[in-house]
N, C-alpha and C positions, 0 to 999 in steps of 0.2 A: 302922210309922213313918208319920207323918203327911206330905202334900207341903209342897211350901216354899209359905210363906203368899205369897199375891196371886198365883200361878202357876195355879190353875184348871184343875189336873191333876185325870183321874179314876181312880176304878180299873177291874178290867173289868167289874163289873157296872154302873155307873153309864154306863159306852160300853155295853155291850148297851141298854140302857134309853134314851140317849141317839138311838142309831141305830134301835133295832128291830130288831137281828144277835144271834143267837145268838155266844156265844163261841167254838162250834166254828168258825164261819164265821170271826170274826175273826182266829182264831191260823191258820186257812187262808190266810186270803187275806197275814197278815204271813208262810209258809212261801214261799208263790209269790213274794213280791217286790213284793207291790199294795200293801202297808202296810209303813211302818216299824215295828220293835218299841217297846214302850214304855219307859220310863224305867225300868232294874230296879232294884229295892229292895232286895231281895232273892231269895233262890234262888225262890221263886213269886209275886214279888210287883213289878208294876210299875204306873208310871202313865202316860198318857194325856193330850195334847193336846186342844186344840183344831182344829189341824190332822189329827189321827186322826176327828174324828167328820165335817169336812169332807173329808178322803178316801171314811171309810165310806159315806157321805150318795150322793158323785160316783159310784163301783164300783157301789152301787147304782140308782141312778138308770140310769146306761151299760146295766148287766143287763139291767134291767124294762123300759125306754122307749124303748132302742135295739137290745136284743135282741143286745150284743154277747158274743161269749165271753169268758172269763177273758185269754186271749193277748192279746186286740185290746186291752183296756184297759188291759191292760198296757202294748205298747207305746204307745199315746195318754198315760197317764202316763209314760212313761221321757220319750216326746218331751217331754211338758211340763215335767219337771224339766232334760232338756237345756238347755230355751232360758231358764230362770232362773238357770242356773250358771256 
């Protein structure tokens, strides 16, 4: 199934490609709670935001230049979504 037009959904290869994440990584990091899931299509089939590749982008970033662990940015995103909700 194709996404709905002008919505600029991806699939997961085109967010790998986007980010430079392996897939394993990404279905990791949406397991821990770092990312939302995608839009599912179907039983193995979902799409992707633009807000996914601006999460992936920030998780990475936090990792490599701040040297943070998974937990810490975790909660640095729950904070962040706190104070938008």
């Amino acid at each position: 199934t194709a996404p709905p037009a002008g919505e600029g959904l991806l699939k997961m290869k085109d967010l790998c490609d986007a980010t430079g994440l392996p897939r394993q990584a990404i279905h990791f990091y949406i397991q821990q709670g770092l990312l939302p899931p995608g839009r599912k299509t179907g039983r193995n089939m979902a799409f992707y935001g633009e807000e996914h590749v601006a999460r992936l982008r920030l998780i990475k970033k936090l990792q490599h230049e701040r040297f943070l662990p998974l937990k810490a940015i975790r909660a640095l995103l729950d904070d962040q979504e706190s104070q938008f909700s």
